[in-house]
Backbone as JSON Lines, residues from 0, in Angstrom:
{"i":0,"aa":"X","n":[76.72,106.46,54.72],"ca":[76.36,105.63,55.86],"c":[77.41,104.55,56.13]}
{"i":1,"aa":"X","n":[77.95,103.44,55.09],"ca":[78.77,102.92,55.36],"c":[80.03,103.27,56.07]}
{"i":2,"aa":"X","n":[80.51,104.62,55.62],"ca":[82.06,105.38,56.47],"c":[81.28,105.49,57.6]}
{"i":3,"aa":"X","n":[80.62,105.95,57.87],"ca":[79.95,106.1,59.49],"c":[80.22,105.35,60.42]}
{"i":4,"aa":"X","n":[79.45,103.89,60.0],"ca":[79.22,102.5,60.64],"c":[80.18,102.08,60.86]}
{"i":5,"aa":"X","n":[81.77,102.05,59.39],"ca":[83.0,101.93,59.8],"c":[83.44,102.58,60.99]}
{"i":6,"aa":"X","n":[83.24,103.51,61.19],"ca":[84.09,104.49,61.86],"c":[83.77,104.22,63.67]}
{"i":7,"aa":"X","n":[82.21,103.46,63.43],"ca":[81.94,102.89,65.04],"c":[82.18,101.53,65.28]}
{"i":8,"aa":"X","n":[82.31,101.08,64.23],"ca":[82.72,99.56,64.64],"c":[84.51,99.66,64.81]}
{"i":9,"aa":"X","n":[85.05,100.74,64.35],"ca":[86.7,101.3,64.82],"c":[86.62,101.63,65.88]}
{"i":10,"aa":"X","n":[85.75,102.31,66.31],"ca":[85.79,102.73,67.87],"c":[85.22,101.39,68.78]}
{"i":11,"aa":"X","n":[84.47,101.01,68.78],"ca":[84.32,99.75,69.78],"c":[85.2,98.93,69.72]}
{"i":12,"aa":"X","n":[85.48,98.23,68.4],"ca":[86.36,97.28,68.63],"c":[87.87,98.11,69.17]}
{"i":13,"aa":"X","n":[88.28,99.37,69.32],"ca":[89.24,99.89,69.97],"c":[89.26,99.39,71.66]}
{"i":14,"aa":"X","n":[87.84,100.16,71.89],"ca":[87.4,100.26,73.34],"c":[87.16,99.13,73.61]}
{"i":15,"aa":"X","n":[86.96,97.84,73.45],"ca":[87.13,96.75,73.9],"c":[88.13,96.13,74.02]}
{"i":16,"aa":"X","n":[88.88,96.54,72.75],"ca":[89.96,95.94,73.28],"c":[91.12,96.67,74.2]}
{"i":17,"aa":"X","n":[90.88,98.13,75.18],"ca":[91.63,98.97,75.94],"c":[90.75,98.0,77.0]}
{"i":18,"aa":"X","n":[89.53,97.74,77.09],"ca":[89.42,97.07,78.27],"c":[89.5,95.96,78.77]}
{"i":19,"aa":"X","n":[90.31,95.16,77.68],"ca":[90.77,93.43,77.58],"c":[91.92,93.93,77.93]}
{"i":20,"aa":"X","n":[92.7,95.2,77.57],"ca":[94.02,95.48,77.85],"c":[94.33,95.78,79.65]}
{"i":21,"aa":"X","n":[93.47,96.93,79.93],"ca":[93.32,97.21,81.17],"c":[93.03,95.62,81.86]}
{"i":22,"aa":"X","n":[92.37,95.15,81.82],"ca":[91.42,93.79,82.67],"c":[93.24,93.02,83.07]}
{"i":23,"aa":"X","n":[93.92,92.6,81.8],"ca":[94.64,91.97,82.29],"c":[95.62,92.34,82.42]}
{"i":24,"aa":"X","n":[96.0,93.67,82.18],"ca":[96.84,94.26,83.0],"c":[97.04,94.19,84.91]}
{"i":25,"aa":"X","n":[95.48,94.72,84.93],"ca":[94.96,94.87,86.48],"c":[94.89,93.21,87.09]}
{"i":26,"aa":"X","n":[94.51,92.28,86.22],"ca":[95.11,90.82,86.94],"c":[96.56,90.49,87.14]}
{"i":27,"aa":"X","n":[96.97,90.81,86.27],"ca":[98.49,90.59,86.44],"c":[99.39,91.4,87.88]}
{"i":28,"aa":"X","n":[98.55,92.68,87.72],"ca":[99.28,93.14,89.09],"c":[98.72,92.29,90.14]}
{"i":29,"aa":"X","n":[97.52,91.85,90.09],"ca":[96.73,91.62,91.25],"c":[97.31,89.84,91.87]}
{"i":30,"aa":"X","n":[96.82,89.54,90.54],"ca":[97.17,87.74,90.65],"c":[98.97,87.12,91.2]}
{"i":31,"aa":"X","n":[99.69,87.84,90.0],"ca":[100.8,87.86,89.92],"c":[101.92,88.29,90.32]}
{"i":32,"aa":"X","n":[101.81,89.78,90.49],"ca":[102.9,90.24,91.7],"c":[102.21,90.69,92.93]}
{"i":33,"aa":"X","n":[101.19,90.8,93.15],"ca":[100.75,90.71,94.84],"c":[100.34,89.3,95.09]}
{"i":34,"aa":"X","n":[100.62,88.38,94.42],"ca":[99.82,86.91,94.94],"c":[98.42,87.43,95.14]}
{"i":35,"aa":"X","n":[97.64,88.12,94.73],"ca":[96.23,88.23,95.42],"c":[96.07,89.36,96.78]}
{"i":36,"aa":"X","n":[97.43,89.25,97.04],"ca":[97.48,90.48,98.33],"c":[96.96,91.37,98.19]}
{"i":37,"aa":"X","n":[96.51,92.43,99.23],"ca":[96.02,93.67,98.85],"c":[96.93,94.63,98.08]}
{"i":38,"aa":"X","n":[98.22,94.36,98.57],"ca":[99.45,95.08,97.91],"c":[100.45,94.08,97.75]}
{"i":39,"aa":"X","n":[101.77,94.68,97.18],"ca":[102.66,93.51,96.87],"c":[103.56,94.32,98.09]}
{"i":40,"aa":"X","n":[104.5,93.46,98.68],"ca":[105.39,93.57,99.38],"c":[106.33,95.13,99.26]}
{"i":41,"aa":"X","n":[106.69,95.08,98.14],"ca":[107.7,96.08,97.31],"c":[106.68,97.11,96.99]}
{"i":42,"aa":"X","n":[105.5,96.93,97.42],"ca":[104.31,98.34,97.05],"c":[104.89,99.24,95.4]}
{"i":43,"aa":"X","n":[104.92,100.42,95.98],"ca":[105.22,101.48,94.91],"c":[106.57,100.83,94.04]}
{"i":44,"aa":"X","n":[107.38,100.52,94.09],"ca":[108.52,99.95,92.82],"c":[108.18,99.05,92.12]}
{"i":45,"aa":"X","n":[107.05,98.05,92.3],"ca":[106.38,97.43,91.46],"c":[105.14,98.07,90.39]}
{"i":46,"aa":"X","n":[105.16,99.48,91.15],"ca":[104.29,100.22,89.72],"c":[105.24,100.85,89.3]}
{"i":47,"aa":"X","n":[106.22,101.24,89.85],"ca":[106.86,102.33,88.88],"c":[107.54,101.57,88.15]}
{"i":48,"aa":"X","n":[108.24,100.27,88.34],"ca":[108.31,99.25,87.08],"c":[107.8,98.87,86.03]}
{"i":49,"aa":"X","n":[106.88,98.6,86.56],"ca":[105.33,98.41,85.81],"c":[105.07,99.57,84.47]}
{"i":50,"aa":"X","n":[104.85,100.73,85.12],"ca":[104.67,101.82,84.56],"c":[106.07,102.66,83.38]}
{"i":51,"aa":"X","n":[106.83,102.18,84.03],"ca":[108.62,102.48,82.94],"c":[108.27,101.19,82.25]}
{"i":52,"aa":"X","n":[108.16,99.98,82.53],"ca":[108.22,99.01,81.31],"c":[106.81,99.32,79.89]}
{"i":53,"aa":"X","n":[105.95,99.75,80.54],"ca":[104.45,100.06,79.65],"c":[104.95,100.65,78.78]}
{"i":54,"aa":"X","n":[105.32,102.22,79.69],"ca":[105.44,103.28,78.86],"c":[106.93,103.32,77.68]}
{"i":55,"aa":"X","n":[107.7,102.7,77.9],"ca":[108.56,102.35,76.67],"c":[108.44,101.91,75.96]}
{"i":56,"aa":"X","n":[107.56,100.02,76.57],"ca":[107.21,99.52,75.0],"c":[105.82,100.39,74.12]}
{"i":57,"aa":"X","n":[104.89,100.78,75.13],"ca":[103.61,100.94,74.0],"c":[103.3,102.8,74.1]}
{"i":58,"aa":"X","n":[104.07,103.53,74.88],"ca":[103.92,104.83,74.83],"c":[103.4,105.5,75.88]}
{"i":59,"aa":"X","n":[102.83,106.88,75.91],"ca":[102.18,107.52,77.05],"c":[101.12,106.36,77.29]}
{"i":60,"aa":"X","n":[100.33,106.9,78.79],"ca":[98.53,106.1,78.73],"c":[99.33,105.38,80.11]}
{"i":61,"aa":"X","n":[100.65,105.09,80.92],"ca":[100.88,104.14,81.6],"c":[101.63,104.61,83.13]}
{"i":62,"aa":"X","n":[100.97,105.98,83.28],"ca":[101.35,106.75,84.68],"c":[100.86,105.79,85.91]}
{"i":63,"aa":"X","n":[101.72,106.2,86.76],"ca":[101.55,104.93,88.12],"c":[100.12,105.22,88.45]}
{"i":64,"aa":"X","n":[99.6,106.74,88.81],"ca":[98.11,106.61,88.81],"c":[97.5,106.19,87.58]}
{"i":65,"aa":"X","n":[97.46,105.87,86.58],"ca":[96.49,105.08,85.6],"c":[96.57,103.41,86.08]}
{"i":66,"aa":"X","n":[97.81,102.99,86.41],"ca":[98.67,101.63,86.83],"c":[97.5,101.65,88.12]}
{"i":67,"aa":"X","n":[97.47,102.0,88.87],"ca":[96.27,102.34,90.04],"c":[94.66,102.11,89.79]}
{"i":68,"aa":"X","n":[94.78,103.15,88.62],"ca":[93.31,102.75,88.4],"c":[93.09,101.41,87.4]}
{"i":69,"aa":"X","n":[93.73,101.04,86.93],"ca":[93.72,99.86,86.22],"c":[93.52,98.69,87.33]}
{"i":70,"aa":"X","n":[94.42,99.12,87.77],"ca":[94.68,97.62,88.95],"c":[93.16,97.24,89.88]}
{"i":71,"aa":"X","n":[92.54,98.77,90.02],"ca":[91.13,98.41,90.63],"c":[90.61,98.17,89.74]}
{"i":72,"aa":"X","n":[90.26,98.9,88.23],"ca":[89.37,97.85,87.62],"c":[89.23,96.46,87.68]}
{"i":73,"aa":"X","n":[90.18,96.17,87.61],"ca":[90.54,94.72,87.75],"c":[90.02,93.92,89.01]}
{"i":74,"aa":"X","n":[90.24,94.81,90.04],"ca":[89.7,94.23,91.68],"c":[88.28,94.5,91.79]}
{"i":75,"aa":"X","n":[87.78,95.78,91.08],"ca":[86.06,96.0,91.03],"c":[85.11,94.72,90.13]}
{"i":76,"aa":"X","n":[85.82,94.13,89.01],"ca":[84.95,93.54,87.62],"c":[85.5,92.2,87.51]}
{"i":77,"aa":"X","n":[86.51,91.78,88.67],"ca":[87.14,90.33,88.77],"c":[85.86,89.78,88.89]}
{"i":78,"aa":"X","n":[84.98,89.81,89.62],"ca":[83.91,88.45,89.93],"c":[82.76,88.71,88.65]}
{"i":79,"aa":"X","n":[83.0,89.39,87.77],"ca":[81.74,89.99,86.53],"c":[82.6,88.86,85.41]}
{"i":80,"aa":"X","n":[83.17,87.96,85.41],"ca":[83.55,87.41,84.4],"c":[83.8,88.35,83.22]}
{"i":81,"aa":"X","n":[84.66,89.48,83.65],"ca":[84.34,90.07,82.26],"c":[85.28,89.36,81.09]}
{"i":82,"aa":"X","n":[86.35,88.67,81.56],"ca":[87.61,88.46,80.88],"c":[86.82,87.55,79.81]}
{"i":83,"aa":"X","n":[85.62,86.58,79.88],"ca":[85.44,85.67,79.19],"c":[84.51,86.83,77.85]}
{"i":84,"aa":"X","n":[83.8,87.51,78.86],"ca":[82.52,88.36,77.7],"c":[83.17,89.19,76.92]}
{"i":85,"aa":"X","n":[84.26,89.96,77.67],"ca":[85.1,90.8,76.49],"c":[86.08,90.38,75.49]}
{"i":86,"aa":"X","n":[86.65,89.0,75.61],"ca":[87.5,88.64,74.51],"c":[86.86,87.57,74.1]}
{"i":87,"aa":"X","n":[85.68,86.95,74.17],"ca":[84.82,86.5,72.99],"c":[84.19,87.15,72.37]}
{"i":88,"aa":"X","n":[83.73,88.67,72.49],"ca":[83.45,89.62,72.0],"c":[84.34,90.31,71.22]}
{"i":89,"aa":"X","n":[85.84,90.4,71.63],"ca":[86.57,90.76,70.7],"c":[87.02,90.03,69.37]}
{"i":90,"aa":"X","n":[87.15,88.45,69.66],"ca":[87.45,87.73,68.62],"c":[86.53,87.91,67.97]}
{"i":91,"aa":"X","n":[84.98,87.99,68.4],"ca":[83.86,88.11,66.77],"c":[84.53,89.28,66.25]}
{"i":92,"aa":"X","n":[84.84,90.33,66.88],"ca":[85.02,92.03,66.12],"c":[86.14,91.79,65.14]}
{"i":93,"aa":"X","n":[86.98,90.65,65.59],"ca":[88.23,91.02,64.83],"c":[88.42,90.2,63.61]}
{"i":94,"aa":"X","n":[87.57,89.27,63.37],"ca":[87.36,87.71,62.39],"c":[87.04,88.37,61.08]}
């Protein structure tokens, strides 16, 4: 039972923290290089930047459509405060 319990408290605290990852990923495009715009000026070369800088430092997982869907998570769950519930939730997981 204990390897079990390990093995889900590995998986959540993973998946929380892909969606603390995603969240501010998707602000950063949003806040930061569109100012809040619906798009950024430079549209598509700001993901495919985006997406060549990801995918070098941290690996596959960072295609311009994932860069896409990230960026709406971010525009769907901006007003859900999630940024505060998921990384006070992560710091208990990780203490």
């Amino acid at each position: 039972m204990m390897v079990r319990k390990a093995k889900e408290t590995v998986k959540t605290t993973i998946n929380v923290a892909m969606v603390y990852t995603y969240y501010e990923i998707g602000r950063r495009i949003v806040e930061e290089e569109q100012k809040g715009q619906s798009r950024a000026d430079y549209g598509k070369e700001i993901l495919q930047q985006l997406s060549n800088s990801l995918t070098k430092e941290f690996g596959k997982g960072y295609s311009i459509s994932n860069i896409r869907a990230i960026r709406q998570f971010f525009i769907t769950y901006k007003s859900d405060q999630i940024q505060q519930t998921v990384f006070s939730e992560f710091k208990n997981w990780c203490s």
